[in-house]
C-alpha positions as CSV (number, residue, x, y, z in Angstrom):
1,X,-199.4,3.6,151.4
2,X,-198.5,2.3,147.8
3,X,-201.0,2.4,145.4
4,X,-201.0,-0.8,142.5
5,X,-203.1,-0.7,139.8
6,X,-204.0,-4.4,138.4
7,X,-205.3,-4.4,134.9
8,X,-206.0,-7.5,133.2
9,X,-207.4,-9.1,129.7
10,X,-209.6,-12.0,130.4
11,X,-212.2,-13.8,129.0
12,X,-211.2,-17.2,130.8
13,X,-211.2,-17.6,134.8
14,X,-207.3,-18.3,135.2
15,X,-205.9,-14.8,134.4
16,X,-208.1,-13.2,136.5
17,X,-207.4,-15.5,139.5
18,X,-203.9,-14.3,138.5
19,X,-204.7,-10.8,138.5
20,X,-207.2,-11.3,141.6
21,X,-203.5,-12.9,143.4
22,X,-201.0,-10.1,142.5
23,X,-204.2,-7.7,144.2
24,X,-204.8,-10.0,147.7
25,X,-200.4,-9.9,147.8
26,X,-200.6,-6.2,147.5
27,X,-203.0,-6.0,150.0
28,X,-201.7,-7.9,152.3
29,X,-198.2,-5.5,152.1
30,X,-200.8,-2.9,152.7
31,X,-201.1,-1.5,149.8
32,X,-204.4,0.0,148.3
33,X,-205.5,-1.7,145.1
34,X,-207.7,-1.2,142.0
35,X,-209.1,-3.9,139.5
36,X,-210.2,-2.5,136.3
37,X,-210.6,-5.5,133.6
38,X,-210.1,-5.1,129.8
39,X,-212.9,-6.8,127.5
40,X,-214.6,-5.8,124.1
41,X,-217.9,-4.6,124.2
42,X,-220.6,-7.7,124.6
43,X,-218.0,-10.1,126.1
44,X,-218.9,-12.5,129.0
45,X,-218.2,-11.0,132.5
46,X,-216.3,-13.5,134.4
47,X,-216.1,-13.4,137.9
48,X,-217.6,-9.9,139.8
49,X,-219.0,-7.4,137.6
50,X,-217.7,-4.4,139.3
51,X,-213.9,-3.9,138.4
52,X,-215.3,-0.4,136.5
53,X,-213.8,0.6,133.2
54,X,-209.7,1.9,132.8
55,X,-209.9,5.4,133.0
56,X,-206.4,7.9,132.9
57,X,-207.4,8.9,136.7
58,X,-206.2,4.9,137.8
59,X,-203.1,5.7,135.9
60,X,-202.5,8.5,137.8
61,X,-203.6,7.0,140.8
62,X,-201.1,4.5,140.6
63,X,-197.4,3.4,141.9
64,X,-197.5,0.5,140.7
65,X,-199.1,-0.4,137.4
66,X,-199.5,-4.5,136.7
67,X,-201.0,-5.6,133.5
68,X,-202.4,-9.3,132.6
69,X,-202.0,-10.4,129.6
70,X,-204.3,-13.5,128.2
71,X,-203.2,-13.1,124.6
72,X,-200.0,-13.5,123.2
73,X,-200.6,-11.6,120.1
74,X,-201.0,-7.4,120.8
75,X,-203.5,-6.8,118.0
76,X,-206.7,-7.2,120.1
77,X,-209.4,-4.8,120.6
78,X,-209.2,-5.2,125.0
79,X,-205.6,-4.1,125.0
80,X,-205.6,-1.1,121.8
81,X,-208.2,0.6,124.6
82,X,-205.2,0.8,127.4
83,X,-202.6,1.7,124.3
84,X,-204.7,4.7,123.4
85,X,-204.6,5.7,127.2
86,X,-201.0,5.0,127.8
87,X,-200.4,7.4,124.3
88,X,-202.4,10.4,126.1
89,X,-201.1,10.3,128.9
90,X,-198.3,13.1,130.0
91,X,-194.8,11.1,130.5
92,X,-193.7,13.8,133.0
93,X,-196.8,13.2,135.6
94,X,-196.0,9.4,135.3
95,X,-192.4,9.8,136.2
96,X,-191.6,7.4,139.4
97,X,-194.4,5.1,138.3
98,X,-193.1,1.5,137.6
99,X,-195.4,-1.2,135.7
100,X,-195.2,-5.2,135.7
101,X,-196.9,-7.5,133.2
102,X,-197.4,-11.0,133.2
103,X,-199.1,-13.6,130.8
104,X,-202.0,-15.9,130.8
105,X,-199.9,-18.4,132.6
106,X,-198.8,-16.2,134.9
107,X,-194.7,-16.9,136.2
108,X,-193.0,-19.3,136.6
109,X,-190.2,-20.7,138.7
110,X,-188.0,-19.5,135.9
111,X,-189.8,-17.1,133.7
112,X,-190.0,-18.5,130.1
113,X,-190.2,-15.1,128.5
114,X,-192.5,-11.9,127.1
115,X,-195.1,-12.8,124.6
116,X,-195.6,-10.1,121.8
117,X,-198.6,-9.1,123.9
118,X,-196.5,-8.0,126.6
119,X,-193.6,-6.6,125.2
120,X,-196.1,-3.9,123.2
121,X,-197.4,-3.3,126.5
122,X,-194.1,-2.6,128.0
123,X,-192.8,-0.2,125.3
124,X,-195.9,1.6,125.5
125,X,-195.9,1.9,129.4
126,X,-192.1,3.1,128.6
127,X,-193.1,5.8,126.4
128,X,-195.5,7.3,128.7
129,X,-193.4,7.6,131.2
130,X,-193.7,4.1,133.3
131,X,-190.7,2.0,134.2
132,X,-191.1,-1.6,133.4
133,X,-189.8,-3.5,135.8
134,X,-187.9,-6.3,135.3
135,X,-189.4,-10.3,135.5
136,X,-190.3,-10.5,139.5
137,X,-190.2,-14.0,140.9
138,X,-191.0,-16.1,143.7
139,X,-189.9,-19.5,144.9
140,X,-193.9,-20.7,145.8
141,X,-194.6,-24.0,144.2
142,X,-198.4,-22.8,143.4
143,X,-199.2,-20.5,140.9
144,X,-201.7,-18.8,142.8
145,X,-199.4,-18.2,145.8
146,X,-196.5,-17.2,143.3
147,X,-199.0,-14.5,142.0
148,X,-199.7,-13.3,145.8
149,X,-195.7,-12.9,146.6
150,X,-195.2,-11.1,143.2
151,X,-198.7,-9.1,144.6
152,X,-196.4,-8.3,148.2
153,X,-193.5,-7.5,146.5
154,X,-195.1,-4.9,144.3
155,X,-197.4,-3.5,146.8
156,X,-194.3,-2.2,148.9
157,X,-192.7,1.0,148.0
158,X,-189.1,-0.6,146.8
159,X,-188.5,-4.0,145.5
């Protein structure tokens, strides 16, 4: 069973139906998930409250890592709390691992590019020994149901 890890930044209800998608696609390819949310101390809760606090064990845990982005900037205080874990962590027990990110808009039929946000992300999942995977895609018309094939795709073992 593949293991994906779905971290996201949110403080408005669209990413995390994004990130909530990518997890119901993985589980649906039968793949065992985890939802741990990124927020500064004090913000709203939106959605469920129990998605539990990023910790290096999910990392570990993981096969798959996917990151939400709502921000296009990298400076914020949510995502310099999964940079400090991604610089602690040991590149040589992350070997194999692979990572996807996505923005607040999620993809796109074509895929209008990284934001800043992400591509900080990406070199820090790079340097602790993740592999970014390239843009994934999906042909659905909604963006809820191209978040749920991108959420299959990454929950099997190869894409």
């Amino acid at each position: 069973m593949s293991h994906v890890l779905v971290i996201f930044q949110a403080d408005t209800e669209q990413t995390e139906q994004l990130a909530l998608a990518v997890g119901v696609g993985a589980v649906e390819s039968e793949a065992g998930i985890r939802l741990r949310r990124l927020r500064t101390p004090g913000a709203v809760e939106v959605g469920h409250k129990g998605y539990g606090t990023l910790r290096e064990a999910d990392l570990l845990w993981a096969d798959t890592v996917v990151v939400g982005l709502e921000g296009e900037r990298a400076g914020t205080e949510e995502l310099n709390g999964l940079l400090v874990i991604l610089k602690e962590l040991d590149p040589g027990q992350m070997k194999g691992k692979r990572a996807w990110t996505f923005g607040a808009k999620g993809i796109g039929k074509a895929d209008a590019g990284q934001t800043e946000a992400q591509r900080v992300v990406e070199e820090s999942l790079l340097a602790a020994g993740i592999t970014p995977l390239p843009s994934v895609t999906s042909d659905a018309s909604d963006a809820t149901e191209r978040m749920k094939d991108v959420g299959r795709q990454l929950g099997r073992e190869q894409i």
